[in-house]
PyMOL Python script that loads the backbone (N, CA, C, O; Angstrom):
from pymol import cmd

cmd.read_pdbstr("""\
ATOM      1  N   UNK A   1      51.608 194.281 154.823  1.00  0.00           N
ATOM      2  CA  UNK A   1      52.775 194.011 154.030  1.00  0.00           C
ATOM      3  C   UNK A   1      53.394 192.691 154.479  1.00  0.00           C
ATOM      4  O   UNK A   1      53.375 192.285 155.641  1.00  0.00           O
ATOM      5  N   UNK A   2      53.965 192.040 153.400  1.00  0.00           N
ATOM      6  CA  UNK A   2      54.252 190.529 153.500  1.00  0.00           C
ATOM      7  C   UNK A   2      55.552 191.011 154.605  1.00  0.00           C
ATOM      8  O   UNK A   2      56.058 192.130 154.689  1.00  0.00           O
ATOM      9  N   UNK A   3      55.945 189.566 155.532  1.00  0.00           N
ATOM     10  CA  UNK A   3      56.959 189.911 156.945  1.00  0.00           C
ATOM     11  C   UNK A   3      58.374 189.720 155.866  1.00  0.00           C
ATOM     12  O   UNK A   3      59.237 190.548 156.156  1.00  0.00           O
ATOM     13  N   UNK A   4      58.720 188.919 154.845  1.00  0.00           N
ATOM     14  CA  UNK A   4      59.633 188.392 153.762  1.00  0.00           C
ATOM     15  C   UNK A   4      59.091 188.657 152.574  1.00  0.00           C
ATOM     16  O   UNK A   4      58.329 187.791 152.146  1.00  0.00           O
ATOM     17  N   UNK A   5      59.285 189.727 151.834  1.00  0.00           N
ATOM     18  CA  UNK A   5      58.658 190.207 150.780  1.00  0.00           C
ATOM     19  C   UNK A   5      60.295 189.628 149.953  1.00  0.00           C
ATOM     20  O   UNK A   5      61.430 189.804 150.396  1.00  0.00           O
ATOM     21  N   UNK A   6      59.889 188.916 148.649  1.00  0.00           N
ATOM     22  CA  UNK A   6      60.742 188.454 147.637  1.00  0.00           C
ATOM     23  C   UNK A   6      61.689 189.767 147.443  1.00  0.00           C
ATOM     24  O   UNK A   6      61.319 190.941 147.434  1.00  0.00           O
ATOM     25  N   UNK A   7      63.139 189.207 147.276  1.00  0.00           N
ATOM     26  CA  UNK A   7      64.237 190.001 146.992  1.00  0.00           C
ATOM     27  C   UNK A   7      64.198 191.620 146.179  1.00  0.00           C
ATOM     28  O   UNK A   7      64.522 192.788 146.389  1.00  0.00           O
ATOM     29  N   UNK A   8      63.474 190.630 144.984  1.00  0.00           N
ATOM     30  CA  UNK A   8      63.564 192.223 144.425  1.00  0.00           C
ATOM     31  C   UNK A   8      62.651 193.265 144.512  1.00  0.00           C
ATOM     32  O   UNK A   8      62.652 194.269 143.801  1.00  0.00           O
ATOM     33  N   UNK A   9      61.531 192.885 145.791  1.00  0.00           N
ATOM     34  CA  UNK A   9      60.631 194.060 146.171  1.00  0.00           C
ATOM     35  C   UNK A   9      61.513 194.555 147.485  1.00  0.00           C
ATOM     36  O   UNK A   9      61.199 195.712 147.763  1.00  0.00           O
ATOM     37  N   UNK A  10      62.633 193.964 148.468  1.00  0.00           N
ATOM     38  CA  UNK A  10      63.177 194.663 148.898  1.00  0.00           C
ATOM     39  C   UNK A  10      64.159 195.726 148.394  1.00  0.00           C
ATOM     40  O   UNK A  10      64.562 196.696 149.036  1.00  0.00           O
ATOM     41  N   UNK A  11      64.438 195.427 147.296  1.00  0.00           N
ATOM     42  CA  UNK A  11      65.416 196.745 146.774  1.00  0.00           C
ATOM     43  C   UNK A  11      64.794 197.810 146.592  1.00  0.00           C
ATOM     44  O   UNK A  11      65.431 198.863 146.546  1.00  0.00           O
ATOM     45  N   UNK A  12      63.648 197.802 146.471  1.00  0.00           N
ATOM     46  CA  UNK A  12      62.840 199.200 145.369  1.00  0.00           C
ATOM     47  C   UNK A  12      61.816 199.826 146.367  1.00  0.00           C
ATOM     48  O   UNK A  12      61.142 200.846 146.220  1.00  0.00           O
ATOM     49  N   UNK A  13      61.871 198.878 147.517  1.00  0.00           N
ATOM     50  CA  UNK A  13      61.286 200.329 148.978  1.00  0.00           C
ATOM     51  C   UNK A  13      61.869 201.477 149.227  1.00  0.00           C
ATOM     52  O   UNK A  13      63.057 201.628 149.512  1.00  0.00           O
ATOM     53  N   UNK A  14      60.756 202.605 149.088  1.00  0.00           N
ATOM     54  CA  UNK A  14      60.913 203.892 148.832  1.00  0.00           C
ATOM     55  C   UNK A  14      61.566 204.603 150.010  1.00  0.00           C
ATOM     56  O   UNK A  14      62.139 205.692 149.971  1.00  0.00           O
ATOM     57  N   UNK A  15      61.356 203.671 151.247  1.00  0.00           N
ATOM     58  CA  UNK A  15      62.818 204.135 152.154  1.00  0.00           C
ATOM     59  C   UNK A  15      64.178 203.212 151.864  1.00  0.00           C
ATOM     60  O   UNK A  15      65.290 203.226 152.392  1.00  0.00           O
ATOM     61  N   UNK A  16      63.937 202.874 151.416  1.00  0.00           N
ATOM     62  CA  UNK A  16      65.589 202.415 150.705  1.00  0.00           C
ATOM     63  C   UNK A  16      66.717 203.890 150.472  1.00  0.00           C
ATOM     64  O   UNK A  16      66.336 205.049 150.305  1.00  0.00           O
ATOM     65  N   UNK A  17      67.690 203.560 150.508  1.00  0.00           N
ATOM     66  CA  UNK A  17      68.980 204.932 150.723  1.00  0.00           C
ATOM     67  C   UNK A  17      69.126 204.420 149.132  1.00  0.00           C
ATOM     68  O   UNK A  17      68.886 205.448 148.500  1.00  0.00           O
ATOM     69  N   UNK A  18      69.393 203.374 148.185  1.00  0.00           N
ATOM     70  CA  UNK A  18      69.217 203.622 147.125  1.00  0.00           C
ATOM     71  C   UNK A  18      68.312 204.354 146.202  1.00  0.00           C
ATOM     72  O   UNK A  18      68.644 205.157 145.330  1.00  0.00           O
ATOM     73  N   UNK A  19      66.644 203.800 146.655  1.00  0.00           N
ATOM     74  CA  UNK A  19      65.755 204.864 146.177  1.00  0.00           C
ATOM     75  C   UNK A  19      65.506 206.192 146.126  1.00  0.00           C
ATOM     76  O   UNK A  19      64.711 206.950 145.571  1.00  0.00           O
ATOM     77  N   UNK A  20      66.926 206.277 147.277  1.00  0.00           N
ATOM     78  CA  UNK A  20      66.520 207.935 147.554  1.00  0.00           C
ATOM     79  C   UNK A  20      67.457 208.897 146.578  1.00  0.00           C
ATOM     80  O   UNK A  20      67.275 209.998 146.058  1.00  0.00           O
ATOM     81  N   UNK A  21      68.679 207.830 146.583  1.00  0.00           N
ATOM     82  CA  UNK A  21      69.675 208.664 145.772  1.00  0.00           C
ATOM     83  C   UNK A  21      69.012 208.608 144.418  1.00  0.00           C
ATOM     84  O   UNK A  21      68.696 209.626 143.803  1.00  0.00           O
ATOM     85  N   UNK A  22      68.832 207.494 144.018  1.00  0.00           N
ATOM     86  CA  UNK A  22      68.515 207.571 142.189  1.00  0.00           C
ATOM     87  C   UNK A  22      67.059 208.303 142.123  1.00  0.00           C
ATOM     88  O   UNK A  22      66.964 208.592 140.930  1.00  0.00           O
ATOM     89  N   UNK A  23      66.048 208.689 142.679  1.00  0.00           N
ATOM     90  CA  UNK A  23      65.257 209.555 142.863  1.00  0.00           C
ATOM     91  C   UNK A  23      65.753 211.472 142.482  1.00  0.00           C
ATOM     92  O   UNK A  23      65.345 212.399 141.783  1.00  0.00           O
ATOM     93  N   UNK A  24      67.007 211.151 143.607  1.00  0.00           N
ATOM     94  CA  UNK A  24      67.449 212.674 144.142  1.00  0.00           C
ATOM     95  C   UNK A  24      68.130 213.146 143.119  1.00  0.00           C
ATOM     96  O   UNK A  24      68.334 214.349 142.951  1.00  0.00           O
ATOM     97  N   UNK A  25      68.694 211.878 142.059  1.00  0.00           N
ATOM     98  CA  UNK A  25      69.680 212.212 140.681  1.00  0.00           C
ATOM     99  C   UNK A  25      68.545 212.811 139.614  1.00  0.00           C
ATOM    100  O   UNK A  25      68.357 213.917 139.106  1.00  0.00           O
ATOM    101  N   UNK A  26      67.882 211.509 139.536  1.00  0.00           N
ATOM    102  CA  UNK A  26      66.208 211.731 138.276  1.00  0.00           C
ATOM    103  C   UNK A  26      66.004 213.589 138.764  1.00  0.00           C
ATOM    104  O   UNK A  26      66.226 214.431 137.894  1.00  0.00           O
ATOM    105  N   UNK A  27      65.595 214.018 140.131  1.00  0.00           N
ATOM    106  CA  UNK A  27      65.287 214.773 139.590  1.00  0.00           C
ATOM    107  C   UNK A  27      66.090 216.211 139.825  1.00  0.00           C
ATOM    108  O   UNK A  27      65.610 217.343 139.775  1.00  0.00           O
ATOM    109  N   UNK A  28      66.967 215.956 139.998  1.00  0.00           N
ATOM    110  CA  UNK A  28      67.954 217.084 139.620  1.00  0.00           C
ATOM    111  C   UNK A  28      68.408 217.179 138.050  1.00  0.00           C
ATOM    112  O   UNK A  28      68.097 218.248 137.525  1.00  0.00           O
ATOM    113  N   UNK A  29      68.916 216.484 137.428  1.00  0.00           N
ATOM    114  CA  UNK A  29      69.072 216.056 136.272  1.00  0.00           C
ATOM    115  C   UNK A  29      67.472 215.897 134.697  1.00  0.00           C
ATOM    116  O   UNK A  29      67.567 215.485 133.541  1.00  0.00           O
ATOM    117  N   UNK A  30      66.361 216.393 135.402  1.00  0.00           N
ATOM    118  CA  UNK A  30      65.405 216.111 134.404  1.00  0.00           C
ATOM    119  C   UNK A  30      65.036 217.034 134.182  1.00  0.00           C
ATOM    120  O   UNK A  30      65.237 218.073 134.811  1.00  0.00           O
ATOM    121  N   UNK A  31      64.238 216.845 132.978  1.00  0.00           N
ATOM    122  CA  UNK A  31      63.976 218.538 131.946  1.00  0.00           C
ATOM    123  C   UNK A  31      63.213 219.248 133.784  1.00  0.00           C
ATOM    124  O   UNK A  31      62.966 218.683 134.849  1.00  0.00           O
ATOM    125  N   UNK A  32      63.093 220.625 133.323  1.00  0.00           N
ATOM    126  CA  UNK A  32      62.097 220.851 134.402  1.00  0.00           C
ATOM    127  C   UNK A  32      60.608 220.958 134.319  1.00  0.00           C
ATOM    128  O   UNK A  32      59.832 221.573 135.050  1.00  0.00           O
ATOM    129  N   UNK A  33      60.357 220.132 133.137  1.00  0.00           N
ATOM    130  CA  UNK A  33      59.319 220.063 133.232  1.00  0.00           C
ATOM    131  C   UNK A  33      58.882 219.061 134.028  1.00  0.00           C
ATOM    132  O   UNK A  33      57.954 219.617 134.616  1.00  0.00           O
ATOM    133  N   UNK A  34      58.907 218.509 134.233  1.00  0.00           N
ATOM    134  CA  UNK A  34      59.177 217.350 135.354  1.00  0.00           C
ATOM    135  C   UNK A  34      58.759 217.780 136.721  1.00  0.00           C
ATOM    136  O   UNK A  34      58.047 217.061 137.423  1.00  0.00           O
ATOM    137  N   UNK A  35      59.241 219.069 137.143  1.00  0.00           N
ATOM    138  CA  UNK A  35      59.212 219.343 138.235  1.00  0.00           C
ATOM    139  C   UNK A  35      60.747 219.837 139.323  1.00  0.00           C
ATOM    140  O   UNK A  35      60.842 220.475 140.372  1.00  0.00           O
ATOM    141  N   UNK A  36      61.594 219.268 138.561  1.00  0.00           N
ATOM    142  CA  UNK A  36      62.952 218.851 139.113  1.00  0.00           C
ATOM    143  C   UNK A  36      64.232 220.123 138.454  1.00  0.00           C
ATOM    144  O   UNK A  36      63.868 221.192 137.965  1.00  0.00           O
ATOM    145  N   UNK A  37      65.258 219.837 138.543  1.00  0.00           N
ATOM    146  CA  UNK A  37      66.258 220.960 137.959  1.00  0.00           C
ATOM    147  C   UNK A  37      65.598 222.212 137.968  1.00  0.00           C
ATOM    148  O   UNK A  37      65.175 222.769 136.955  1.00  0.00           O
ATOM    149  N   UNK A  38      65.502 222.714 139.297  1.00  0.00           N
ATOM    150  CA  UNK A  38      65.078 224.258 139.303  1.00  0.00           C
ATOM    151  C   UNK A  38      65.529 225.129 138.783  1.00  0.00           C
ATOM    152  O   UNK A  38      66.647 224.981 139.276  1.00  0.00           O
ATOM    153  N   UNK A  39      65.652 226.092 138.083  1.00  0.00           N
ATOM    154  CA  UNK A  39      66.376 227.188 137.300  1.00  0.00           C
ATOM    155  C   UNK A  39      67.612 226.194 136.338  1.00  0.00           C
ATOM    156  O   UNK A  39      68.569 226.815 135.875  1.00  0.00           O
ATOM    157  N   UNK A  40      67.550 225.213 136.177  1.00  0.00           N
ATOM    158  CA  UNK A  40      68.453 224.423 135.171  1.00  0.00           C
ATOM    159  C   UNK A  40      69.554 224.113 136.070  1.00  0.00           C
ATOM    160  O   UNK A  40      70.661 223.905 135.574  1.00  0.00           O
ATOM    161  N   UNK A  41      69.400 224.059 137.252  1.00  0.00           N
ATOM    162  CA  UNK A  41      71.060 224.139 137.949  1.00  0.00           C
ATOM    163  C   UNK A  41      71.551 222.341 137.732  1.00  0.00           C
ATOM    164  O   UNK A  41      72.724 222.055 137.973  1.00  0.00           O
ATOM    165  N   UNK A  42      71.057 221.776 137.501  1.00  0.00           N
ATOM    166  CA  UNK A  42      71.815 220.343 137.257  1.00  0.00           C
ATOM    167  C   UNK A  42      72.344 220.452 135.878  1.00  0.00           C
ATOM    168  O   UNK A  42      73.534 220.343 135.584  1.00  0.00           O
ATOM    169  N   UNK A  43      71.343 220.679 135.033  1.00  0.00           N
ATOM    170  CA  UNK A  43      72.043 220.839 133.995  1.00  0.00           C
ATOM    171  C   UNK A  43      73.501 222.095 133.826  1.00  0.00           C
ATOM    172  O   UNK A  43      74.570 221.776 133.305  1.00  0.00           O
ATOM    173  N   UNK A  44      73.255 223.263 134.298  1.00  0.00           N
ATOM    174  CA  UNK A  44      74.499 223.754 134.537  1.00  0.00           C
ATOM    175  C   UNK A  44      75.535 223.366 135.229  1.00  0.00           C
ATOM    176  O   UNK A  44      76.664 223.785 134.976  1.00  0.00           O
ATOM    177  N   UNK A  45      75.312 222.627 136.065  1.00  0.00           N
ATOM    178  CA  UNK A  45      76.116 221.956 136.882  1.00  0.00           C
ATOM    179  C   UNK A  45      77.085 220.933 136.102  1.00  0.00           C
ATOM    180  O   UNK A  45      78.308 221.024 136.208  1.00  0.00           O
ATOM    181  N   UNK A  46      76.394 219.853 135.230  1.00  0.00           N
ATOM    182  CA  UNK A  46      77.340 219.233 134.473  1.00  0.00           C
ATOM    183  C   UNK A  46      78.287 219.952 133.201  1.00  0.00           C
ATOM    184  O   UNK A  46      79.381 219.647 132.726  1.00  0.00           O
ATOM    185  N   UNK A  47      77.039 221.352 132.821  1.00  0.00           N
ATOM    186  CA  UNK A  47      77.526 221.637 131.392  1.00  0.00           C
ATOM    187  C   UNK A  47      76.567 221.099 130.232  1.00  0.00           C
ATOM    188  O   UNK A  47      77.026 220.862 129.115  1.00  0.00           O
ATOM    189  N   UNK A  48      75.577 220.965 130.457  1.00  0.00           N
ATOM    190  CA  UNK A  48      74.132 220.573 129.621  1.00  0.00           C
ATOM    191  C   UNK A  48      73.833 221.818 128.939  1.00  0.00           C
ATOM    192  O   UNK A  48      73.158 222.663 129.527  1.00  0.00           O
ATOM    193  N   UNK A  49      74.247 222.020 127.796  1.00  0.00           N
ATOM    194  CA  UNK A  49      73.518 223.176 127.225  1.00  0.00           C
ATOM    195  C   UNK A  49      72.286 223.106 127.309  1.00  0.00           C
ATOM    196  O   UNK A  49      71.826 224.028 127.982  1.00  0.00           O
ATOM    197  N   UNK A  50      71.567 222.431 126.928  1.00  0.00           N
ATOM    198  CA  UNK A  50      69.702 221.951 127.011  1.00  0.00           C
ATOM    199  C   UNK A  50      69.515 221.699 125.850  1.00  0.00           C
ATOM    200  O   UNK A  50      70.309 221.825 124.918  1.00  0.00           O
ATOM    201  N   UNK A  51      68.385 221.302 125.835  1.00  0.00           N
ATOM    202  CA  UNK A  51      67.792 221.055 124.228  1.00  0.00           C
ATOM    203  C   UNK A  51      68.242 221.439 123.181  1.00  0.00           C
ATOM    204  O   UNK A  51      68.580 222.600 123.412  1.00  0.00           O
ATOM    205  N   UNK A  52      68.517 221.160 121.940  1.00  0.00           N
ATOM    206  CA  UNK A  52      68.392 221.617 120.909  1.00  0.00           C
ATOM    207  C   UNK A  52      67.469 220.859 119.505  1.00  0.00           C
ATOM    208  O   UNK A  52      67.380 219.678 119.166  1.00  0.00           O
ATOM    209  N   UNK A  53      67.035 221.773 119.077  1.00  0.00           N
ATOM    210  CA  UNK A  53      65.944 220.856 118.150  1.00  0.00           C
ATOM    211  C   UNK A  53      66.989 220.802 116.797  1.00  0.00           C
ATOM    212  O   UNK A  53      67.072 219.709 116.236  1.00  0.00           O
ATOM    213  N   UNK A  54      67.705 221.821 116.308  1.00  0.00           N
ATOM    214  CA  UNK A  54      68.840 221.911 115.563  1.00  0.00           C
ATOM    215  C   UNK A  54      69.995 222.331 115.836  1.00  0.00           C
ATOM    216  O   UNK A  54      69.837 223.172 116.721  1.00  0.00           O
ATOM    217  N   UNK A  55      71.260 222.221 115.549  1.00  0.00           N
ATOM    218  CA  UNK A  55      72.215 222.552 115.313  1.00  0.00           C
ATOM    219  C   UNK A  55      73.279 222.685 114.682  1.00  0.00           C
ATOM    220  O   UNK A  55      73.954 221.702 114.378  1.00  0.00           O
ATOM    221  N   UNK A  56      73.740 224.313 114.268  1.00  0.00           N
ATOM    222  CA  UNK A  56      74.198 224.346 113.014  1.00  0.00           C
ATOM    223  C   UNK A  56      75.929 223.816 113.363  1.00  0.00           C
ATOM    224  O   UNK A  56      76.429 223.633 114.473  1.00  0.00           O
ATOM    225  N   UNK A  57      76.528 223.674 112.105  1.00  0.00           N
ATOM    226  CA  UNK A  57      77.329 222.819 111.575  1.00  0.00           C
ATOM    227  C   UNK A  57      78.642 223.522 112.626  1.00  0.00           C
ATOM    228  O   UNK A  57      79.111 222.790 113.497  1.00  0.00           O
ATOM    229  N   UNK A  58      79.040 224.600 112.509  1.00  0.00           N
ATOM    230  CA  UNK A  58      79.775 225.351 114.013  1.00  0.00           C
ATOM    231  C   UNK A  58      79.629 224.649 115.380  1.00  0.00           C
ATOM    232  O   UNK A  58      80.642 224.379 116.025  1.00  0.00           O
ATOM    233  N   UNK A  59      78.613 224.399 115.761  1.00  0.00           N
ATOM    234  CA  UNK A  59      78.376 224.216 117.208  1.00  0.00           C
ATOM    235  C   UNK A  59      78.693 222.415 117.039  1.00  0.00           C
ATOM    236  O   UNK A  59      78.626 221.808 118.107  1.00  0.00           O
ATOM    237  N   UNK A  60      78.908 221.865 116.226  1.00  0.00           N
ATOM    238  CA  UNK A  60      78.770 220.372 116.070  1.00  0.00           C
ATOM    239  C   UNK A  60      80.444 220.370 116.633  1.00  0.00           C
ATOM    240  O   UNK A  60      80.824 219.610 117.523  1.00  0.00           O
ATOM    241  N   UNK A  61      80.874 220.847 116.299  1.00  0.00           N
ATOM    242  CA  UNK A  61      82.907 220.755 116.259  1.00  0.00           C
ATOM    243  C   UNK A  61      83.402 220.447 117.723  1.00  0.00           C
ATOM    244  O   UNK A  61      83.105 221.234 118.622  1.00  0.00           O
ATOM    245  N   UNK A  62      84.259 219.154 118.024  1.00  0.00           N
ATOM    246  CA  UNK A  62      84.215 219.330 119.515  1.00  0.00           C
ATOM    247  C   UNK A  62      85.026 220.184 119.661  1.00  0.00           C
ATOM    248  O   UNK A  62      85.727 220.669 118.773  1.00  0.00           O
ATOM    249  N   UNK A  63      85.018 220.533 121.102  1.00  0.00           N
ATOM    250  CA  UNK A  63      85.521 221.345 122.067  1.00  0.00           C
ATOM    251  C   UNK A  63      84.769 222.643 122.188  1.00  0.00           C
ATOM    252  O   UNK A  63      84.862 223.273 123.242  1.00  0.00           O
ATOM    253  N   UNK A  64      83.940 223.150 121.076  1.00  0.00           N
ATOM    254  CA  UNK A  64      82.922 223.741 121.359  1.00  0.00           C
ATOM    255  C   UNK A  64      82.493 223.971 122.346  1.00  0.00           C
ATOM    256  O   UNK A  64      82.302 222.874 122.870  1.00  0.00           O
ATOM    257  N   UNK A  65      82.120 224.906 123.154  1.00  0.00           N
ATOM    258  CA  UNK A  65      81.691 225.692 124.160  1.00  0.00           C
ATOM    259  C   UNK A  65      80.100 225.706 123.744  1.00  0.00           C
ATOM    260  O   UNK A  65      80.043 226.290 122.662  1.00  0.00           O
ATOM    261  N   UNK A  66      78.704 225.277 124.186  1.00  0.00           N
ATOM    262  CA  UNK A  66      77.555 225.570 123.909  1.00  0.00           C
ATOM    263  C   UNK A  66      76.835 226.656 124.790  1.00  0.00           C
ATOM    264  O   UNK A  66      76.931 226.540 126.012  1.00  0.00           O
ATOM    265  N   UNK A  67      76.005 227.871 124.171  1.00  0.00           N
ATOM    266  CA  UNK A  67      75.765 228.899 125.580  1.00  0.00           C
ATOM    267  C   UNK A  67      74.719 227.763 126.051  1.00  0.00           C
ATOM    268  O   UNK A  67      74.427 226.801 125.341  1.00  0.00           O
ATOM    269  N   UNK A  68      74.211 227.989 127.292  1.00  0.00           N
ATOM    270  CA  UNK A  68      72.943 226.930 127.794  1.00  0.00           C
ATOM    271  C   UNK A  68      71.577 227.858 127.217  1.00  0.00           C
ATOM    272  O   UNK A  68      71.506 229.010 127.643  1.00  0.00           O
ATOM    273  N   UNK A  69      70.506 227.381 126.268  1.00  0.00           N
ATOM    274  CA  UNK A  69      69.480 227.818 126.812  1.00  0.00           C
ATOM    275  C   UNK A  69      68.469 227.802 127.615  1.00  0.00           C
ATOM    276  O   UNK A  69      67.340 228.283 127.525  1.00  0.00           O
ATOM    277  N   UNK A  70      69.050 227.134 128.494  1.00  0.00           N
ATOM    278  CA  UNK A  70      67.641 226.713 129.179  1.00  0.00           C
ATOM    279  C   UNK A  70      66.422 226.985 129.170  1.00  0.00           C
ATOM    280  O   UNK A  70      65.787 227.843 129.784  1.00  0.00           O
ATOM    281  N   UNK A  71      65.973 225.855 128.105  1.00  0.00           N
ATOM    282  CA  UNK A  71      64.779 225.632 127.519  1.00  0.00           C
ATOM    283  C   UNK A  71      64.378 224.084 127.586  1.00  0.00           C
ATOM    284  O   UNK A  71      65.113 223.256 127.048  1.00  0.00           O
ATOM    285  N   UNK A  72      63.025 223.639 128.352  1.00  0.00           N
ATOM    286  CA  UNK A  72      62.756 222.446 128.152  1.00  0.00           C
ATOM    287  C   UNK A  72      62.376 221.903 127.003  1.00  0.00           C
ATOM    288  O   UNK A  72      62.073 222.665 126.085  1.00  0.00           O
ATOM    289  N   UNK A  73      62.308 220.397 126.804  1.00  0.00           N
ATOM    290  CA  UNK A  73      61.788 220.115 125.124  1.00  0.00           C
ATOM    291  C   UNK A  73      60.626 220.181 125.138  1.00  0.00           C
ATOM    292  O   UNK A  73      59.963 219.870 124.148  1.00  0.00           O
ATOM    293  N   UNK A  74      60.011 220.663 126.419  1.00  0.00           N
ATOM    294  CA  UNK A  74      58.432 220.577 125.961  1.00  0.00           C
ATOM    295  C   UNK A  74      57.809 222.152 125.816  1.00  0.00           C
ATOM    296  O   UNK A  74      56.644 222.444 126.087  1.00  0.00           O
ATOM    297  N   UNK A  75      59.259 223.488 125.134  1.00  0.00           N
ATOM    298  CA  UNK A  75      58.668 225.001 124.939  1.00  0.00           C
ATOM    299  C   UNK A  75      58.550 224.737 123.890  1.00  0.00           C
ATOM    300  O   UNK A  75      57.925 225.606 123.283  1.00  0.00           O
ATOM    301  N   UNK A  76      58.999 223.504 122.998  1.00  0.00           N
ATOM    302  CA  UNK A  76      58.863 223.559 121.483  1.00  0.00           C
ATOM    303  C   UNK A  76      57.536 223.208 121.125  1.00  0.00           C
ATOM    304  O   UNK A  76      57.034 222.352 121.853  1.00  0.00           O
ATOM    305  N   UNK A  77      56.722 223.708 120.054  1.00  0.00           N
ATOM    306  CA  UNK A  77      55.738 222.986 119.682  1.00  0.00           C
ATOM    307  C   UNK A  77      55.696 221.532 118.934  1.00  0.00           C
ATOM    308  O   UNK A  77      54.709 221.047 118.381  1.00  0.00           O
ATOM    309  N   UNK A  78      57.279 220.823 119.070  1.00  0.00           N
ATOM    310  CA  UNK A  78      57.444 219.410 118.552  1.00  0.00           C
ATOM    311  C   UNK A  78      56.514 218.561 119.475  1.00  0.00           C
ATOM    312  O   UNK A  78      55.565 217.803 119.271  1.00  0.00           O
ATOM    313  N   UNK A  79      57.399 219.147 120.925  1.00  0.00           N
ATOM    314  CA  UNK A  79      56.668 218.310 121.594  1.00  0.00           C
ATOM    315  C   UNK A  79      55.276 218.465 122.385  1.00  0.00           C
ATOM    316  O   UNK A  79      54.731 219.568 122.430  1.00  0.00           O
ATOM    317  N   UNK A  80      54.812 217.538 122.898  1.00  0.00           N
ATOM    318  CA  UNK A  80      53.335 217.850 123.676  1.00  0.00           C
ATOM    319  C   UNK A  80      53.016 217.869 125.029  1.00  0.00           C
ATOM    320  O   UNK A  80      54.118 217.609 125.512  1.00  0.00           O
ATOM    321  N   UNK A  81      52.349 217.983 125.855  1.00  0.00           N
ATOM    322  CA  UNK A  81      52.717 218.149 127.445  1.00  0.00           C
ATOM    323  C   UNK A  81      51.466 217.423 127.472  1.00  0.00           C
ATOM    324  O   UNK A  81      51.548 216.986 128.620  1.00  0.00           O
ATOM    325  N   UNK A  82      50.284 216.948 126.997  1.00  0.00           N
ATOM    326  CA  UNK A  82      48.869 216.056 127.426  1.00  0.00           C
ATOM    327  C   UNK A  82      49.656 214.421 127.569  1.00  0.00           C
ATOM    328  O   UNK A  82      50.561 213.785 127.028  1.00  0.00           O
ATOM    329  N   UNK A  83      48.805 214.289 128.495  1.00  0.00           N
ATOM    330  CA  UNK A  83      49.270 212.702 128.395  1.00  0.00           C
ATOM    331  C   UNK A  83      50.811 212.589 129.492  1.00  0.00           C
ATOM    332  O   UNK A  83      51.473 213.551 129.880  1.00  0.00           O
ATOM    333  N   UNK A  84      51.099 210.934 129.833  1.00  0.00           N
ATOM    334  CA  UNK A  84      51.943 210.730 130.760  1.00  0.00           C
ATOM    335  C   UNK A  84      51.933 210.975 131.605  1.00  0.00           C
ATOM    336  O   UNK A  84      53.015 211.002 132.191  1.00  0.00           O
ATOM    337  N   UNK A  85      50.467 211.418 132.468  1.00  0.00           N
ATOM    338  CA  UNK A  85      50.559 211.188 133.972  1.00  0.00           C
ATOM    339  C   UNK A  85      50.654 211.835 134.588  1.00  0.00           C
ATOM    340  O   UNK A  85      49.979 211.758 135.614  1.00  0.00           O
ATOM    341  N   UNK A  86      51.804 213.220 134.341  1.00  0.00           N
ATOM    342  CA  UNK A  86      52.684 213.673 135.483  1.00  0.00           C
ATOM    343  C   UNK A  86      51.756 214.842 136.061  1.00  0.00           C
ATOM    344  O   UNK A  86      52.561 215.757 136.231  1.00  0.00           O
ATOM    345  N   UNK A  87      51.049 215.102 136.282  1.00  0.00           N
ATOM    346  CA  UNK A  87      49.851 215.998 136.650  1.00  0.00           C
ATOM    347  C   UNK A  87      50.033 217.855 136.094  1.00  0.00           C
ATOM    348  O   UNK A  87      49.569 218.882 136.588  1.00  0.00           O
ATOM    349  N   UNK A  88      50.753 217.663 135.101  1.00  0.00           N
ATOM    350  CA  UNK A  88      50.858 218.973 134.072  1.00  0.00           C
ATOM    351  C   UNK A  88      49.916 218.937 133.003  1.00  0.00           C
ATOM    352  O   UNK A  88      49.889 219.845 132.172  1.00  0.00           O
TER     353      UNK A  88
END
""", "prot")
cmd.dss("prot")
cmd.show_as("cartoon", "prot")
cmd.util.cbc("prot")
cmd.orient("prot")
């Protein structure tokens, strides 16, 4: 490894305390399909209902209360799980 590696390859070393936090956010906060938000708790945590592929004209109104289903977008058959890498 270079002894002075250019600026912006020092920011994005994976022991960096930045990398670790925006890592530690991504995956608390991501579908779980991902791997991350175990039992949905990030998303409950903010108040993320989860996905919805529709929603009827009631639930649109603010102040609305949404129940959570915790459901990723990838239980729908919209979406697809082949492809992107992530070893699923």
């Amino acid at each position: 490894m270079e002894k002075n590696p250019p600026r912006a390859l020092r920011r994005t070393r994976p022991h960096s305390s930045t990398w670790f936090g925006h890592t530690t956010i991504q995956g608390t906060f991501c579908d779980p399909y991902y791997g991350g938000n175990a039992n949905f708790a990030g998303w409950d945590l903010i108040g993320y209902p989860g996905v919805r592929i529709s929603v009827a004209a009631q639930e649109q109104r603010m102040g609305v209360a949404l129940k959570p289903n915790h459901k990723s977008a990838y239980d729908d058959s919209m979406f697809t799980k082949r492809g992107g890498g992530h070893g699923h």
